[in-house]
DSSP file (Angstrom, degrees, kcal/mol; ACC not computed):
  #  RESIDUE AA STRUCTURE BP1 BP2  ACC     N-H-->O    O-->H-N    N-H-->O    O-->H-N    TCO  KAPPA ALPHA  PHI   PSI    X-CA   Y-CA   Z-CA
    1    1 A X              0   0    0      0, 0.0     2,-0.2     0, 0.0     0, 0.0   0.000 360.0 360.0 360.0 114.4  -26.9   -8.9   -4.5
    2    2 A X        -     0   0    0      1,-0.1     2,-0.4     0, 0.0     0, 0.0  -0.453 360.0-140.6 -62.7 134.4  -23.0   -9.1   -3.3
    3    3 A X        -     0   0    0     -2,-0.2     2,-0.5     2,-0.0    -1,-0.1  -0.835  11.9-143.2-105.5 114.8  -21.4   -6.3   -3.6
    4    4 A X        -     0   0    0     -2,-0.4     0, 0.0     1,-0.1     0, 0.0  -0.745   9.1-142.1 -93.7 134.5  -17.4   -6.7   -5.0
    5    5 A X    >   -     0   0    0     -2,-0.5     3,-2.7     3,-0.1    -1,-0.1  -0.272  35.2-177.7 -61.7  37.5  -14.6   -4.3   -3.4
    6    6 A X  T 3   +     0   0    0      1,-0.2     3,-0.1     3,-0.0    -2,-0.0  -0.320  66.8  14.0 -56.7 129.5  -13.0   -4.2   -7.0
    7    7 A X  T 3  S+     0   0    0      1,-0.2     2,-0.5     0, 0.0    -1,-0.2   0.535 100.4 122.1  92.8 -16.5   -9.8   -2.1   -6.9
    8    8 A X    <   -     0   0    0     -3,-2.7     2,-0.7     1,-0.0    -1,-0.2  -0.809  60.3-131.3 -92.1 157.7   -9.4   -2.0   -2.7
    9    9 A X    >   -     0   0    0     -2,-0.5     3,-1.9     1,-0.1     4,-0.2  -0.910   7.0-149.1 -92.1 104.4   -6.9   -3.1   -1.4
   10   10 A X  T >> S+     0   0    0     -2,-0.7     4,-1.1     1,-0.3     3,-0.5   0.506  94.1  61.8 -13.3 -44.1   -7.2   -5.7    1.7
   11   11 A X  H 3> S+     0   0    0      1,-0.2     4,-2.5     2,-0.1     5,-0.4   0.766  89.4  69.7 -82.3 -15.5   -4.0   -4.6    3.4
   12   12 A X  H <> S+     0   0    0     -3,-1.9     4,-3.3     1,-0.2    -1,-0.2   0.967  93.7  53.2 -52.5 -35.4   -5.2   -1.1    4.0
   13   13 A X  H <> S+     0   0    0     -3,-0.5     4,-5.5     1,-0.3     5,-0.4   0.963 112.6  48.8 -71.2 -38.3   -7.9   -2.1    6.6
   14   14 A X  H  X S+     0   0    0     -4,-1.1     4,-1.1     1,-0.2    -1,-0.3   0.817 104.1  52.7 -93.9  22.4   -5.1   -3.8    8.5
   15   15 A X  H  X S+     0   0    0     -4,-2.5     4,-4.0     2,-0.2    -1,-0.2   0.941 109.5  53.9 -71.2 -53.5   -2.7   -1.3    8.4
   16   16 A X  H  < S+     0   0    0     -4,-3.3    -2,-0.2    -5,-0.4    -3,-0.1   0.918 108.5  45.3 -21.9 -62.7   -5.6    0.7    9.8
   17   17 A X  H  < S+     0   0    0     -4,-5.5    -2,-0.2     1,-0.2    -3,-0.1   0.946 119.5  50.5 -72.5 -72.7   -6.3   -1.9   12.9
   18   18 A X  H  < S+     0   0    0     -4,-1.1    -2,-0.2    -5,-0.4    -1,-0.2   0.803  95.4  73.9 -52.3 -43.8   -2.1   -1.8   13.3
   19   19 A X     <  -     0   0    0     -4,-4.0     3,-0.2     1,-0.2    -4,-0.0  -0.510  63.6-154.3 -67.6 134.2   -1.4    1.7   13.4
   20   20 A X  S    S+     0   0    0      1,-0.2     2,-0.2    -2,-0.1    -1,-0.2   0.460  86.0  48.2 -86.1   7.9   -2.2    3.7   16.4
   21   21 A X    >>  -     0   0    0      1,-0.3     3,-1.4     2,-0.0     4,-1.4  -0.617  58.9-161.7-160.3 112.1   -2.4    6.7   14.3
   22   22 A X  H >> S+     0   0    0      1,-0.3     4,-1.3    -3,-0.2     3,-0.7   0.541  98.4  55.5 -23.5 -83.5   -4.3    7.5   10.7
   23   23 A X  H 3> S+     0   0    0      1,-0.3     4,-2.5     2,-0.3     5,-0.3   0.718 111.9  41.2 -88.1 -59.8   -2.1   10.5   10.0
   24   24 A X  H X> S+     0   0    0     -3,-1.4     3,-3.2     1,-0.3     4,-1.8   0.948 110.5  60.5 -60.8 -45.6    1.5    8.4   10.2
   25   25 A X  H XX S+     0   0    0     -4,-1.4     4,-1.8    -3,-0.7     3,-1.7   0.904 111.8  35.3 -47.1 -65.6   -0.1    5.6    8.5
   26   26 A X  H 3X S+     0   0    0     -4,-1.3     4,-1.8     1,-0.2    -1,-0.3   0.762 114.8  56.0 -69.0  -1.2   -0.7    8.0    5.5
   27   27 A X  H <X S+     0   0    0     -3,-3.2     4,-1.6    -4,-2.5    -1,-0.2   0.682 110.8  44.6 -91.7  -6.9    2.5    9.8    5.9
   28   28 A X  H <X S+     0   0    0     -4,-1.8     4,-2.3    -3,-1.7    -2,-0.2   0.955 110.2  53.1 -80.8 -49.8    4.5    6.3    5.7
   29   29 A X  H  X S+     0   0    0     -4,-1.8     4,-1.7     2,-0.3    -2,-0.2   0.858 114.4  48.9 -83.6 -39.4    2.5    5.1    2.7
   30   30 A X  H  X S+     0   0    0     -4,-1.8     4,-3.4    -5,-0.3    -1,-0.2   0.954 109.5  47.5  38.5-113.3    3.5    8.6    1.1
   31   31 A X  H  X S+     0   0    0     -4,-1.6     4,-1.3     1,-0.2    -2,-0.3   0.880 112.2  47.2 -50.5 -50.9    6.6    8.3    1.8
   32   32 A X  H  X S+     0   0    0     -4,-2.3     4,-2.7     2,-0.2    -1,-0.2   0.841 114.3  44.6 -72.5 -32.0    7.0    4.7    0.5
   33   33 A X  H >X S+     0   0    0     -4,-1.7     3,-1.3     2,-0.2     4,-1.2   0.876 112.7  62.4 -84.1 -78.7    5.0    5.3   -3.3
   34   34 A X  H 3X S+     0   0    0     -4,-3.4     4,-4.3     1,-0.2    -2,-0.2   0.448 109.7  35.1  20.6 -90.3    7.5    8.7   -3.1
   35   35 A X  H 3X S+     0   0    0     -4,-1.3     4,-1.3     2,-0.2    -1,-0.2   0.939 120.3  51.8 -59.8 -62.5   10.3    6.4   -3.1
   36   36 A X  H X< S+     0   0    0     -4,-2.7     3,-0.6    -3,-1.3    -1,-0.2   0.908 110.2  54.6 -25.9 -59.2    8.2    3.7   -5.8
   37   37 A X  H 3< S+     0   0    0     -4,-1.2    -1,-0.3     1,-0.3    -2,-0.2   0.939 106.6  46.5 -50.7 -63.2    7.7    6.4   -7.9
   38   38 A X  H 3<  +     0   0    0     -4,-4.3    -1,-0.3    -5,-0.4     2,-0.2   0.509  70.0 128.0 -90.4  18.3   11.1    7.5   -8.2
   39   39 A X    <<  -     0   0    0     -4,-1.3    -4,-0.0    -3,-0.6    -3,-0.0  -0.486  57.7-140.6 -58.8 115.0   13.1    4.5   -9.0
   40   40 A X  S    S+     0   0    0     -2,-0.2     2,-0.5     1,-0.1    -1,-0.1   0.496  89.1  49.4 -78.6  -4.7   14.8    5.2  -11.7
   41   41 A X  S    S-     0   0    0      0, 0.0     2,-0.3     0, 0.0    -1,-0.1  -0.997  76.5-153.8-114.9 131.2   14.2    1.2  -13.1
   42   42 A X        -     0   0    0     -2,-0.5     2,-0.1    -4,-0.1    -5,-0.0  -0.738  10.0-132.7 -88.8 161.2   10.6    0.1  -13.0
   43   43 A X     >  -     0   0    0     -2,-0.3     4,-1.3     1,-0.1     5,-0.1  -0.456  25.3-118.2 -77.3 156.9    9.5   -3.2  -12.7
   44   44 A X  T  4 S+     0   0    0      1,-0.2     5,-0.1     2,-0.2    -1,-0.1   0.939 122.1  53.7 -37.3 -60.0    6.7   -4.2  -15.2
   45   45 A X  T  > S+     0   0    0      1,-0.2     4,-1.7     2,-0.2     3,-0.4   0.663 102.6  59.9 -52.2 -33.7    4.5   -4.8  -12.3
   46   46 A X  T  4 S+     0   0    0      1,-0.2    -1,-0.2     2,-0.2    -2,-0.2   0.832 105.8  52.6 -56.1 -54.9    5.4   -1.0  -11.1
   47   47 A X  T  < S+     0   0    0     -4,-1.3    -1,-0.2     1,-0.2    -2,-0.2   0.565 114.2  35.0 -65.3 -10.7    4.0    0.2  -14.3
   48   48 A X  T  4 S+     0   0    0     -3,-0.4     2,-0.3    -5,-0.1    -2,-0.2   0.753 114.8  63.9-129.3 -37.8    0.8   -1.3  -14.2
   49   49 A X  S  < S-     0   0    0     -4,-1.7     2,-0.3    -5,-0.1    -1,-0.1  -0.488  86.1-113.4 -49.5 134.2    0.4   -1.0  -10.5
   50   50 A X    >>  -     0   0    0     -2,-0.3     4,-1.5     1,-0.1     3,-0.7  -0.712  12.6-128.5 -93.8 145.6    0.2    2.1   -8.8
   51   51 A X  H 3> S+     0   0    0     -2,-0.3     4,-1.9     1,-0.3    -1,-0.1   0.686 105.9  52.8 -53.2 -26.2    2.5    3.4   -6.5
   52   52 A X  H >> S+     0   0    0      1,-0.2     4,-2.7     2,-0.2     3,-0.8   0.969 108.5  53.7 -76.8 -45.3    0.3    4.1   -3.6
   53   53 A X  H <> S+     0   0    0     -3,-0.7     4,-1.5     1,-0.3    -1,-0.2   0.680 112.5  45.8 -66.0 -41.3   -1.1    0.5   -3.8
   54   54 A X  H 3X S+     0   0    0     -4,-1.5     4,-2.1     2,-0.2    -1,-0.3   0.912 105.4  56.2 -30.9 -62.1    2.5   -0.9   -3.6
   55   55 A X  H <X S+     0   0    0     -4,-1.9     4,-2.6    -3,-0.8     5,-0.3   0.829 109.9  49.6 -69.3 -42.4    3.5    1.3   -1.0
   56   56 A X  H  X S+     0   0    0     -4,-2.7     4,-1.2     1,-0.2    -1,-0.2   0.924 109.1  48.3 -64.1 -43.4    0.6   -0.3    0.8
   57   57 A X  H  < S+     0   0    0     -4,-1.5     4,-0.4    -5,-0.2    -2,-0.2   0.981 110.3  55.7 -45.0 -56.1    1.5   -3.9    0.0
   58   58 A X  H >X S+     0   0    0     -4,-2.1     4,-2.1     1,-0.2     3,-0.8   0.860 111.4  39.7 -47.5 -55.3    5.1   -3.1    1.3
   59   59 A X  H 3< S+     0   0    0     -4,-2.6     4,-0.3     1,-0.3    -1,-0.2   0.640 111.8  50.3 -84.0  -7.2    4.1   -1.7    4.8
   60   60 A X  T 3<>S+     0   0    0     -4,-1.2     6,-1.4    -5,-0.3     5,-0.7   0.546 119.6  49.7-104.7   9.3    1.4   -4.3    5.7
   61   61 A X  T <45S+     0   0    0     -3,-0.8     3,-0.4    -4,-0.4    -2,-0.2   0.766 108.2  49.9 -46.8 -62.8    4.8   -6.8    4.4
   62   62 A X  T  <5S+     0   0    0     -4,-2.1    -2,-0.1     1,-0.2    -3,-0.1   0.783 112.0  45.2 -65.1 -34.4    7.0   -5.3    6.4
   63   63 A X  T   5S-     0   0    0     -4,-0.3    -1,-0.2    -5,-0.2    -2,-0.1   0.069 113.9-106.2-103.1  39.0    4.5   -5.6    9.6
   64   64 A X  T   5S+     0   0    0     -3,-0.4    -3,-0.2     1,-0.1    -2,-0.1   0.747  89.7 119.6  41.6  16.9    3.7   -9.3    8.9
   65   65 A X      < +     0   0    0     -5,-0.7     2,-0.5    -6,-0.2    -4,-0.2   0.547  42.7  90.4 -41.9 -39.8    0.1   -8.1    7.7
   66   66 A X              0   0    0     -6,-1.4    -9,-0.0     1,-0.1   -55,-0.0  -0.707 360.0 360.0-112.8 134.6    0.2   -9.1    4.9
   67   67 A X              0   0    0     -2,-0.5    -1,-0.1     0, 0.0    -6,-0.1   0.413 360.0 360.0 -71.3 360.0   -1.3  -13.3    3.8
């Protein structure tokens, strides 16, 4: 029986393989849902998304990570 990842998000692992260190990695993705969070317009997509899961999209974006 295949087993589904329902809910992970893909870019995390390669943020993982790119950063040389766990601790900034979570202190960037943080910082970035922080900043999601407090935008005073949300997007639809912002609302139904969660920030941290954003924040992750954003940085594995930013570092050409992302497909």
């Amino acid at each position: 029986m295949a087993t589904e990842n329902k809910g992970l998000n893909v870019n995390i692992g390669r943020l993982i393989e790119d950063y040389d260190n766990r601790y900034r990695l979570v202190m960037d993705i943080a910082k970035r849902a922080r900043d999601i969070s407090e935008k005073p317009d949300k997007t639809e997509e912002e609302m139904i998304t969660k920030p941290v899961s954003l924040a992750i999209d954003s940085l594995a974006d930013d570092r050409g990570l992302k497909d």
